[in-house]
Steps between C-alpha positions, in 0.01 A plus 500: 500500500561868508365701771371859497425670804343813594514834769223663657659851464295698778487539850273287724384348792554034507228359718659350761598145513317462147766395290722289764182245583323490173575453134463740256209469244580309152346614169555331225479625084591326193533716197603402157861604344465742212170670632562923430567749744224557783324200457346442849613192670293528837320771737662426875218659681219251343757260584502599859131489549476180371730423799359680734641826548275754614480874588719758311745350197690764361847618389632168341905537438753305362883560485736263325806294565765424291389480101187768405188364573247464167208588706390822606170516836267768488516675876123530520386095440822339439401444148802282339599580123771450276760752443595376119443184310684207720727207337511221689791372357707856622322508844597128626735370230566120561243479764216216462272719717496941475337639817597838584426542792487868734391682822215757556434712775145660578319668756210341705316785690822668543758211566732337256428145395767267271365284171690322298402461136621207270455538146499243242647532194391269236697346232326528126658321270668797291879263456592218259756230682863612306828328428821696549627347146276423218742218407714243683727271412560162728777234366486132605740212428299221249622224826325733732254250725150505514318726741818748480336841589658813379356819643388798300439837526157638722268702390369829710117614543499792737129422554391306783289195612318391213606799276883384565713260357315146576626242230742410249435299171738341216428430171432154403812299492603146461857526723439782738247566732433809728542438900416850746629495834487715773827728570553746711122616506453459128458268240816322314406358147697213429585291149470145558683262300238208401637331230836371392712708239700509218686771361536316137123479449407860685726713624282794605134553661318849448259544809275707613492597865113678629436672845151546597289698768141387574362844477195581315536470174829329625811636328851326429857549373726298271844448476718244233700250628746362275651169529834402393584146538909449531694238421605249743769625741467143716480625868375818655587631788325364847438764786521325845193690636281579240275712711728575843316765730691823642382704786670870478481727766374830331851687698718285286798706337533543133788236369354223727542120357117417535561153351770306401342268185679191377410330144736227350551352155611143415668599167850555470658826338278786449221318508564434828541855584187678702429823489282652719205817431156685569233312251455781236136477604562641863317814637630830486521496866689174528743645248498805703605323874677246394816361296663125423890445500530288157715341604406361870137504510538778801192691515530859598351795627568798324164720597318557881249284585181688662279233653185780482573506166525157405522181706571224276730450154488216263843511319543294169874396514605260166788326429642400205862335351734625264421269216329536141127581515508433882162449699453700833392380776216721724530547897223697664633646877245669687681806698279527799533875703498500893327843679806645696390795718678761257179738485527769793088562626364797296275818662321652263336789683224774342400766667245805484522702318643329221629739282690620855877439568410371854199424676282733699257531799325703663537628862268480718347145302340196699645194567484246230519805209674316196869595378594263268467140361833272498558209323732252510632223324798282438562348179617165666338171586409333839627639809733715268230671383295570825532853626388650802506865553469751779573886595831570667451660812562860541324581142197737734124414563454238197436135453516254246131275444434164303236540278549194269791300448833677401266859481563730852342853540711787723212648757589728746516411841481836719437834440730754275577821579668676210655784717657238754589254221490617148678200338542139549674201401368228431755168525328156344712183502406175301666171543472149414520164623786380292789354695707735521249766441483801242313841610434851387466799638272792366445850608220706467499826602172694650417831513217628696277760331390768735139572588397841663505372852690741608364848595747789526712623782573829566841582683358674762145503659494836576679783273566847639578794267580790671507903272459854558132651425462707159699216346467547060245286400635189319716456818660207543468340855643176525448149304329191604633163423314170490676166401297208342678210489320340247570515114383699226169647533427339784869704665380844362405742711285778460417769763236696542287734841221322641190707465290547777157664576647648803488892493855651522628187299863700353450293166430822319831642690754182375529288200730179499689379159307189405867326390789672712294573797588861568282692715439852343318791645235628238474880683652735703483369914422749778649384842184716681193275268654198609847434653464103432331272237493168485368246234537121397702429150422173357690245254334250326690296266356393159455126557151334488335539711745805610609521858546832688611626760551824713687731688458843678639833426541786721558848369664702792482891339742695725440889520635759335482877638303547239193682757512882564367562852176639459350784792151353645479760708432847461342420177653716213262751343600710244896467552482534849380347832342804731497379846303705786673504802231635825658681745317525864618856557452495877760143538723608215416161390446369183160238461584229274317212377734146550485239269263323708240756449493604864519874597750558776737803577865373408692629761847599455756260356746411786675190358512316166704332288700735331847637490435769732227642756223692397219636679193618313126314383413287231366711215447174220562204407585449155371127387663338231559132316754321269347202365882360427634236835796512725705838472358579196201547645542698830481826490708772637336861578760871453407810492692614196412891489273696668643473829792781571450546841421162580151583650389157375638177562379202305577112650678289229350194571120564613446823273371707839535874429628711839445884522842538696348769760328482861237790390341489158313796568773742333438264221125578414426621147844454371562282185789250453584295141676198652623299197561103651629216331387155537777261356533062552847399588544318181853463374411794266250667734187644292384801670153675509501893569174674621472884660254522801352800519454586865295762667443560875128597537374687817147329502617322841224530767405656810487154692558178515177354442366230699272200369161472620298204410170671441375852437456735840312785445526826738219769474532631076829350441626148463711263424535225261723207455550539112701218275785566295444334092863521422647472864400206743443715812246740625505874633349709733279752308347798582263780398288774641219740408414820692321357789687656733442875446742520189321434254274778271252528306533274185698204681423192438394219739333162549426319793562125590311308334411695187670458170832683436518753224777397388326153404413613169833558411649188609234304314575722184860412572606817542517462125500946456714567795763262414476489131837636417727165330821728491634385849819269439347260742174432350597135354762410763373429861726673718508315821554848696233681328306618847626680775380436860224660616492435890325759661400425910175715476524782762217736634661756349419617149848652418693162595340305297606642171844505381657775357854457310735677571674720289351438177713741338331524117658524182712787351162548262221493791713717769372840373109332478532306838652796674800544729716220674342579823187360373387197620361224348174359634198197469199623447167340592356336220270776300647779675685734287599859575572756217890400592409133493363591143832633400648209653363249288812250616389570858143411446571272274730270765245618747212355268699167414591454881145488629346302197837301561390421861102486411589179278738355743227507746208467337573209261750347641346191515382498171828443301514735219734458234841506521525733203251772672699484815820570243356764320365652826879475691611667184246775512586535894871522401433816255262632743829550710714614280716167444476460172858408333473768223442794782831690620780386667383590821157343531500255773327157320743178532531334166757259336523388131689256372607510193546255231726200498867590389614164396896491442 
């Protein structure tokens, strides 16, 4: 019976224990030979119900062994149909019973269940029994005695049971009759001598020999036997054993004496002579295995005996003397063949995927996930033919389970991890029980299929580039690696920023290559926006589902002197920075405002930090930034030009301006252009070049002034405590009217109490009186803008105005204002004299003085605008003569700075 067997060519998951304990479900089919391709033979999944099985059936497979199986299974119900028209005869020639018989794997709700299917294939009667010759000849002696049998040839029906080769029939005869006997498994037709004969009155017989099946219609074959009768020869020859019995072990070497036969003849001469042969009716395979010595009887080997093959010969040996029309004599031996365990154990092992050159798993599967069926088998008999098999040890994480009989499945027996263990080798070793035993050894290799389980890894956790600022954009700042170990898709990487809602996220700054990984900056990087950025670059491979993972970049921009120093302080106004320098005429000091915004006297410079001693008073301090770090961005103050005599001396490091004299009196009304340069200490220094403009101004005051908390009044006069806008102190003010005997007809006065004249004007905003925009300082504060006004009020008229001295006026006004001896004076407010008249300056500063101190006292508290108070210091400064475009004599501090020379 041939066997076909079949693999389940995917990967799954064996319930445990189900196969060892239990066994596996039988279907059987019959089918008739001849039917045409995809005739349906069964559906397994009705089959399983019937038995049964419940839940999920699906994904019936079958995979062969050995020959091609006939038979294909649908995968969806296990549907069994033909795969061409079937012939019995081809399928299991010489077999009384054709059952193919194969293996199916399907799923149950996910786990792999084991079937075995038997079909049946049925016999029709589609062959006529058939005689190898279609005529025979048999010779017999006329002395021959009754019941002499003398064999003849056997017909062949390749059909079985009924359909085969059941019968044989003679034609009628009067001296022979037909005898069948079993031999060897089949039928041996045999004449029978019934009745005495004589050659003189008959010396021939014509016969006809018939084979019949019992199929329906039954069918037959025919053959002529012809009879020739001989004439007497007396004696034939007489075997010893007619029917001796051999038992051959199927090892036995070719030239072997099987049998040593012995016949003997009582006649003398030839006739007495034997000579020994194979009947002429033997089988092809006796013919084929074996020989006889003609002389001696001595049966030999001369082919290989295979007891699977065949386990029993009848050999027709006959014997026959030398004489005239000599009779033979028939002797049938019966060569029996002994098993020997010559068959090694065979592994026949299938694997998934079929169409692979070695089998395949995944990583990462469960225990119990299916690798392969074995199968084994050993062609001998008995404990020759018994075969145990295991898994050598050392072949990795697998073992070997019984699911029925000589069938084994590979299952996995721990986990895999491809990138620890990417191939294995798996070791199987099949013996049998024969004494001494035979085994075999198969290998299977294994290689594990990677899954994305793996996530990437980048070489570093934290990645530092480090470049200068105004890099080109497109720069390349360094490269980011991540390694997946995993294969394929599931090993490449891709990179890419992580976006985040954050505000100053630097995505928009960077871009990363989504393959190689290199970090690239999109724009042009300034150190002083940000000196640092950091982000998060991720890789994610391409696996399913795709693993990431992440690591940070920081961008450390380094500076560049790329930052002129830029001057705060004296704001720059039309090229240059005017500076007004006060002068208290009776100290010979100089009033400055420090940076703090408190008004003190600097008193002369006795010790600083410079390379040589200077006495003298702080005149400015020039303010100024570079937004570059480190050197680059501190700043170094020179006086380039400007500066022959060295009256000023300017500090390096804090930018502190020093008129280098003990009495700044001389100084008053003079203009110097100081040109400074503020430069970093970069290693290529950038420098920034201004010119200060400085003018010593004699509007320094009487007195000191003294703060008062509260307003004192004495008699028509008084005091007021008036606020500063642009200056965070307060001064003693003071004005008077004519109350005591000075003043005339015409003069103005108020009392306490009673609204100030000048109100009006300070609610209009002094808009007419200080209406002119041509003043350099109308749109830049300047933080000196008002001189002191401290006047301690005194009962004396004359002291409490101040007269400056020596007011010389300008080439064009000396021939109007009159000789050098004149003097210049205040004037009480709406006073004016015919000379006052030609004196417009004179009344003018007079004028602008006492409206000056009128606000200060009167609306002090009510905070007018910064601008009015501007406009109205500028007025005040014409109304003495100080403006910058007057001659080189007038008296009014100013500096200007001029524009930023950057080189």
């Amino acid at each position: 019976m041939l066997q076909f067997w079949l693999l389940f060519v995917a990967s799954f998951n064996f319930c445990e224990g189900q196969y060892l304990d239990n066994a596996p479900i039988i279907i059987q089919y019959n089918v008739w030979e001849e039917q045409p391709a995809g005739t349906r033979v069964g559906r397994l999944l009705d089959n399983l119900r019937q038995k049964g099985e419940t839940g999920s059936l699906e994904d019936f497979r079958i995979v062969e062994h050995g020959q091609a199986l006939p038979f294909t299974v649908a995968k969806r119900d296990g549907m069994v149909s033909t795969l061409g028209q079937l012939d019995r005869e081809e399928l299991c020639r010489g077999a009384d019973q054709c059952e193919l018989a194969f293996s199916v794997l399907y799923r149950k709700s996910g786990a792999v269940r084991f079937l075995r299917v038997r079909v049946e294939v049925m016999d029709m009667n589609d062959h006529s029994p058939v005689f190898p010759n279609k005529v025979q000849e048999v010779e017999i002696s006329e002395t021959v005695g009754l019941r002499m049998r003398i064999p003849l040839d056997r017909a062949e029906d390749p059909d079985a049971g009924f359909n085969g080769l059941q019968t044989y029939s003679l034609s009628p005869s009067h001296h022979f009759a037909l005898d069948v006997r079993p031999s060897g498994g089949a039928k041996q037709p045999e004449l029978v001598v019934i009745k005495e004969l004589d050659r003189e009155m008959e010396s021939s017989f014509e016969l006809t020999l018939f084979a019949w099946d019992k199929g329906n219609p039954p069918k037959s074959g025919s053959t002529k036997v012809n009879v020739i009768v001989l004439d007497s020869n007396d004696n034939s020859p007489m075997f010893e054993e007619n029917a001796p019995i051999v038992d051959l072990p199927e090892d036995v070497v070719r030239g072997t004496v099987v049998f040593n036969l012995h016949a003997t003849d009582p006649d003398q001469g030839a006739n007495g002579e034997v000579v020994y042969s194979l009947s002429k009716h033997a089988p092809l395979d006796v013919e084929r295995l074996f020989s006889v010595d003609p002389q001696t009887g001595a049966v030999v080997l001369k082919g290989l005996l295979d007891f699977e093959e065949k386990r029993l010969y009848e050999v027709d040996i006959q014997a026959k003397d030398r004489g005239h029309n000599a009779i033979p004599s028939h002797c049938k031996m019966q060569v029996r063949v002994q098993d020997v365990n010559d068959n090694a154990p065979r592994i026949h092992i299938t694997w998934t995927p079929p169409d692979s050159p070695v089998a395949t798993v995944l990583e990462g599967e469960t225990n119990e996930t299916f690798l392969a069926l074995v199968m084994v088998s050993d062609a001998d008999s008995g404990p020759n033919g018994e075969v145990q098999v295991q898994i050598q040890q050392g072949s990795g994480p697998f073992r070997l389970k019984q699911i029925h009989g000589d069938n084994y499945i590979i299952v996995t027996n721990g986990s895999l991890d491809r990138e620890r263990q990417m191939k294995y080798n798996i070791t199987l070793l099949a013996r049998d029980s024969g004494v001494p035993y035979l085994s075999c050894v198969r290998h299977l290799t294994v290689n594990v299929l990677d899954e994305n389980d793996n996530a990437p890894v980048f070489s570093k956790t934290l990645y530092t580039g480090v470049f200068n600022e105004n890099n080109a954009p497109g720069f390349h700042i360094l490269t980011v690696e991540a390694h997946d170990v995993d294969l394929d898709l599931s090993g490449r990487v891709s990179y890419s920023i992580r976006e985040s809602n954050e505000l100053g996220t630097p995505t928009a700054f960077f871009s990363v290559h989504p393959t190689s990984g290199a970090i690239i900056a999109q724009q042009s990087l300034d150190y002083e926006e940000s000196p640092t950025y950091s982000f998060t670059v991720e890789a994610v491979d391409h696996g399913y589902p795709p693993m990431t993972s992440s690591a940070t970049v920081l961008i450390m921009i380094e500076d560049v002197n790329d930052n002129y120093p830029i001057i705060r302080e004296p704001l720059p106004k039309k090229g240059i920075a005017v500076v007004s320098v006060p002068v208290n005429a009776e100290k010979g000091e100089i009033v400055t405002e420090l940076k703090d915004k408190v008004h003190e006297t600097i008193n002369p410079l006795s010790n600083h930090s410079s390379q040589f001693r200077l006495e003298g008073f702080l005149a400015t301090t020039i303010l100024a930034s570079d937004s570059d770090s480190g050197l680059n961005g501190k700043l170094q103050f020179k006086i380039i030009a400007g500066n022959p005599s060295r009256l000023f001396w300017l500090d390096e490091t804090t930018g502190h301006l020093y008129v280098n004299t003990t009495n700044a009196t001389e100084l008053i009304g003079k203009t110097f252009k100081v040109v400074i340069a503020v430069s970093d200490m970069g290693t290529t220094p950038l420098v920034t070049q201004t010119t200060l403009e400085q003018v010593s101004q004699l509007l320094s005051l009487l007195h000191q002034g003294q703060f008062q908390p509260r307003p004192n009044f004495r008699g028509n006069k008084y005091s007021h405590r008036g606020g500063r806008s642009g200056v965070q102190d307060a001064d003693w003010l003071s004005t008077k009217d004519s109350g005591h005997g000075e003043s005339e007809p015409g003069d103005v006065d108020w009392e306490a109490g009673r609204d100030s004249p000048v109100d009006p004007l300070l609610e209009e905003d002094l808009t007419n009186l200080l209406s002119n925009h041509d003043d350099v300082f109308l749109d830049t504060p300047d933080p000196a803008w008002m001189a002191r006004l401290s006047l301690p009020l005194t009962s004396d008229y004359h002291d409490n105005l101040y007269v400056p001295d020596g007011l010389p006026p300008s080439e064009e006004q000396s021939s109007t204002l009159g000789g050098p001896n004149d003097s210049a004076s205040f004037s009480t407010f709406g006073k004016a004299s015919e000379k006052s008249v030609l004196l417009g300056g004179e009344n003018l500063l007079s004028e602008v003085s006492t409206l000056f101190e009128m606000l200060m006292t009167q609306k002090a508290d009510a905070q007018p605008r910064s601008d009015i108070l501007y406009r109205l210091s500028a007025a005040y400064r014409r109304s003495l003569g100080l403006d910058g475009h007057q001659g080189p004599n007038e008296k009014s501090p100013i500096i200007r700075c001029a524009t930023p020379n950057r080189y």
